[in-house]
N, C-alpha and C positions, 0 to 999 in steps of 0.2 A: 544491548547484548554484544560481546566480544564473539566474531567469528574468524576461526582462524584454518585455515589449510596444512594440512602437517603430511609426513609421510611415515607410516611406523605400523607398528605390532597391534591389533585389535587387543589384543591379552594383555598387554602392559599401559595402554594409553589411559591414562586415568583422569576418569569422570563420573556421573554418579548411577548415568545410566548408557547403554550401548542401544542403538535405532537401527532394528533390522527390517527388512522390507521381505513380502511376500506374495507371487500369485493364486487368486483364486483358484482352486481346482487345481492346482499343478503338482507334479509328482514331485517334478526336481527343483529342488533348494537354488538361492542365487549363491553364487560361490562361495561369498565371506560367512550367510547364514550358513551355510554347510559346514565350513570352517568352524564358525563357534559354535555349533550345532554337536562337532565333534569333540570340541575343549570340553562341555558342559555337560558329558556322559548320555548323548543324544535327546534331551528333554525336548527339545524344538521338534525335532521330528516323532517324539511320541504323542505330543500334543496334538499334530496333526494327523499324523496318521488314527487316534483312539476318537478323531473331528471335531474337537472342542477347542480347534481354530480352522474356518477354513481359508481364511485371506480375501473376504469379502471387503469391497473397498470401503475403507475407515473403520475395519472392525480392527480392533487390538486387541492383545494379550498382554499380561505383564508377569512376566517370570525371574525366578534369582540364579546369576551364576555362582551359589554355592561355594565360590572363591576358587572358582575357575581361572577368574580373569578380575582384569585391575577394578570393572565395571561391578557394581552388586546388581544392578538390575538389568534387565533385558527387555524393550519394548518392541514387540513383534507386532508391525503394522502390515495389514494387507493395502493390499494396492488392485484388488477384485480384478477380471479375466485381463490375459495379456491381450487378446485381440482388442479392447476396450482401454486399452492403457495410453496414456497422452502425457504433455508436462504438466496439462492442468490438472490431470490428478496427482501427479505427482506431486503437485503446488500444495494439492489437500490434504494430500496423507502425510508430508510433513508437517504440515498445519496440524493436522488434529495428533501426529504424534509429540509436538512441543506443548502444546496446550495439554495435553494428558501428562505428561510429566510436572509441567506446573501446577497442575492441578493438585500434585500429591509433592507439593513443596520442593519439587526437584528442578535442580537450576545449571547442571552442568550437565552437556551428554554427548556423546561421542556421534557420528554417520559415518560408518563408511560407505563411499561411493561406487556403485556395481562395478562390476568391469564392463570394456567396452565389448559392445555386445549382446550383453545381456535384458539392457533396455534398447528401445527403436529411437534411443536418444543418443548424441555424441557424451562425452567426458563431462566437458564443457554448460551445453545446455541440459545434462542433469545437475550438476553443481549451483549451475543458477534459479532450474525449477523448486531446490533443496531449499535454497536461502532464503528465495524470495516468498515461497509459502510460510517457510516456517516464521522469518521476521511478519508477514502480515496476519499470518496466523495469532500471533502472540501480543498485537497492537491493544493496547488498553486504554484512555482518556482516562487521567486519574487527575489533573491541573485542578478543579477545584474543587475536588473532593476531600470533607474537612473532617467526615469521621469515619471511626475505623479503619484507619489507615494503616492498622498492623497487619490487617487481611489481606491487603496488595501482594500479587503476590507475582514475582520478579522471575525472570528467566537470566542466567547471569552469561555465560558460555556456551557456543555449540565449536567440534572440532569437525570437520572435515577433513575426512578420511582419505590418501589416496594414495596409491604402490607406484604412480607415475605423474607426469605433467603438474606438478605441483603450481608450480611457475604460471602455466596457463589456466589453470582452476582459481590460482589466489585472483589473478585478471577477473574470471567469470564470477567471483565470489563477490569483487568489489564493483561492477556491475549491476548485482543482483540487491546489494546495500544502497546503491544510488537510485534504484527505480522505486525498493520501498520507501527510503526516505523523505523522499517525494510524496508517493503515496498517504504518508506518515502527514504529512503536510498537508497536506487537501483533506483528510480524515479532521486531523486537528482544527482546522478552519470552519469546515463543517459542523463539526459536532460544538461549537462556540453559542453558548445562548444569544439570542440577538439583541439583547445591550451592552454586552460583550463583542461584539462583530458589527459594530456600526461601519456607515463606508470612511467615518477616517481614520476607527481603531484601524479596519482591517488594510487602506492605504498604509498607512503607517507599516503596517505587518509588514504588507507585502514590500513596501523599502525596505527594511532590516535585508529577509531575504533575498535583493538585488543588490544590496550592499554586499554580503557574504559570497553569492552567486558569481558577483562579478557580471552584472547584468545592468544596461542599460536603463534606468526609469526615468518617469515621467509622468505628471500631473497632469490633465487638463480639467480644470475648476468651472465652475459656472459660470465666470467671464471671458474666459476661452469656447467654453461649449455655446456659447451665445455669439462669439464672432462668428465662429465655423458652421451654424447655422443647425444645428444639434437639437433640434425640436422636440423631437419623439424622446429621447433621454432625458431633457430639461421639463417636459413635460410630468414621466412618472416622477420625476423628483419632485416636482413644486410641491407637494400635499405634506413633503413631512418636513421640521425642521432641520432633520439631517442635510447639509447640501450632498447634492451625488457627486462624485469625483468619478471621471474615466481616469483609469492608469494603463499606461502604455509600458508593455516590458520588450525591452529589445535586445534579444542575445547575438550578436554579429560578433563570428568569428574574422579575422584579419584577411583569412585566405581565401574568404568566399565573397564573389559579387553578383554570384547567382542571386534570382529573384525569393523573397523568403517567403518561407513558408507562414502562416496567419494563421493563430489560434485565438477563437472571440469564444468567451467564457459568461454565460450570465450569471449577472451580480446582484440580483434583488435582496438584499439584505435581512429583509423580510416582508415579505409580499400578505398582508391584506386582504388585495382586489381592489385597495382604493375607496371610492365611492358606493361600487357596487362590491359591498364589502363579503367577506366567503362566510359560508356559517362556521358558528364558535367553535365544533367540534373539528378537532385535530389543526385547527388552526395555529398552535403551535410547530408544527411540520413546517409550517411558512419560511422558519428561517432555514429550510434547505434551499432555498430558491437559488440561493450563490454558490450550490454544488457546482458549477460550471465554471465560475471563473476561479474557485479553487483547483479545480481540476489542470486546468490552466497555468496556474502557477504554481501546483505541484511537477507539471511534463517541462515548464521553463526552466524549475531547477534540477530537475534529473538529466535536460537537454546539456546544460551547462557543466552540471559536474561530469557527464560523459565527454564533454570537451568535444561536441558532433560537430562536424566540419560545414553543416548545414545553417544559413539568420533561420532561426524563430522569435516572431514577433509576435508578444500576448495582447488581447485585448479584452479591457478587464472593465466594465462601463458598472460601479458600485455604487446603491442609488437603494432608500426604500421607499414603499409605495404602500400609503398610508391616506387615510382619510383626512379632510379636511376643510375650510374655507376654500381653500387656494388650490385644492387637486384636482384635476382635470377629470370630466365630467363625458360622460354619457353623450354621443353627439355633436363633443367638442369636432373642431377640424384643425389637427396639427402641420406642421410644415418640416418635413424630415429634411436629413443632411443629404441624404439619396435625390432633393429635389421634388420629390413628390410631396402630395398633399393626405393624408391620410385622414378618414372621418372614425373616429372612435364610435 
């Protein structure tokens, strides 16, 4: 999706729908709804006022400007009581106001951004509350999905509305695109079947993205984890023929010699139980076990593309844990890299 920051006329900006925002229970309009409230011969306000909207959070209306305005449709999203209002609603009600649009095959739309004031939020961190709900709002996994694929159904454009700080909004915009993208990344990883996300497809992945990131990698294989005395990780691995691989991600900026900050992500690729194996049901949920070290290398590559003046070093230990001859048992005693002896 194309998001862009513009500075102009709610009446003339053309897209296919206009996203205005509303309190529960409030008498008075945010300024631009008032604004187009009065292009469009007051329908916004007779709606509410006759209560067949009252701005309960995530309720919507969808109404037409009549060719009022460059917009034909109008999406009046509540945002439910001011004293109750946050960014993360704010996150949701752009969320469900893009998904409601694409729901009715609608792919461009306009926001204008409150003025300041009007929310308990700056310019800024509304513009970025906008973006980042709406892109996660809108996240779909469609990679292998083989039929009906004309029902996909795409969000193409959002504008970003503003009468000032353009300049600092398009910052908080691209921002708001690097933390979902990320996000974007760790979802995608996730939701990967698990013969599809073994630990060396997904080492593999995760080099592409340190490649691109501009990010430090690093392998350590089963002949490494065996110097450095890696017991307890060489242990869950033994049972499956996958070898485990730890991946080490390391973002060091030039200007920082500060101590870094450590993210360990667990990487079970798909977890089992091993020996003492989990029952059948929902046993497919197993391949979320590596939500963690996704997670991981989604905040690596948002750390990065934000250019944070802070090392973050990932630790990403990718490894499944599968029954077998050779997997480690009930009462085994391992020998960790911590030194200690652990009794399973």
């Amino acid at each position: 999706m194309e998001i862009t920051v513009q500075k102009g006329d709610f009446t003339t900006v053309e897209a296919e729908s206009l996203v205005l925002f509303h309190f529960e229970q409030d008498d008075r309009l945010l300024e631009t709804t008032a604004a187009v409230n009065d292009a469009v011969g007051s329908i916004i306000g007779q709606v509410i006022e006759a209560g067949d909207f009252r701005g309960e959070h995530l309720e919507h209306l969808l109404l037409y400007s009549q060719g009022s305005l460059a917009t034909k449709r109008i999406l009046l999203m509540g945002l439910g009581k001011r004293e109750d209002f946050s960014a993360h609603a704010l996150r949701e009600a752009t969320a469900q106001s893009l998904r409601t649009l694409r729901d009715r095959r609608q792919a461009r739309a306009v926001l204008p951004i409150p003025l300041d004031g009007e929310f308990p939020l700056d310019l800024e961190d509304t513009a970025e509350a906008c973006v980042l709900g709406g892109m996660l709002g809108l996240y779909q996994f469609t990679e292998l999905r083989t039929r009906d694929l004309d029902k996909i159904k795409d969000f193409d454009s959002l504008i970003i509305l503003s009468q000032k700080n353009v300049k600092k909004l398009a910052a908080s915009v691209d921002r708001a695109k690097a933390m979902a993208n990320g996000i974007y990344l760790a979802r995608d990883l996730v939701t990967l079947p698990p013969n599809l996300a073994t630990p060396t497809i997904l080492a593999e992945k995760v080099e592409e993205v340190a490649e691109q990131a501009g990010v430090n990698f690093h392998i350590i294989d089963k002949g490494e984890a065996e110097k450095l005395g890696m017991g307890a990780f060489l242990a869950v691995a033994q049972g499956s023929d996958e070898p485990g691989l730890m991946v080490v991600l390391d973002y060091q900026p030039s200007t920082n010699d500060e101590p870094p900050v450590i993210l360990v992500g667990k990487g079970i690729t798909f977890d089992s139980g091993g020996i003492s194996i989990k029952p059948a049901k929902d046993m497919d949920r197993m391949k979320h076990d590596m939500a963690g070290a996704a997670a991981v290398v989604g905040a690596i590559q948002v750390v990065a593309a934000l250019k944070l003046p802070q090392r973050v070093v990932g630790l990403i230990p990718f490894t499944e844990n599968l029954p077998s001859g050779k997997a480690y048992k009930p009462g085994d005693v391992i020998h960790s890299l911590s030194g200690l002896n652990i009794e399973v």
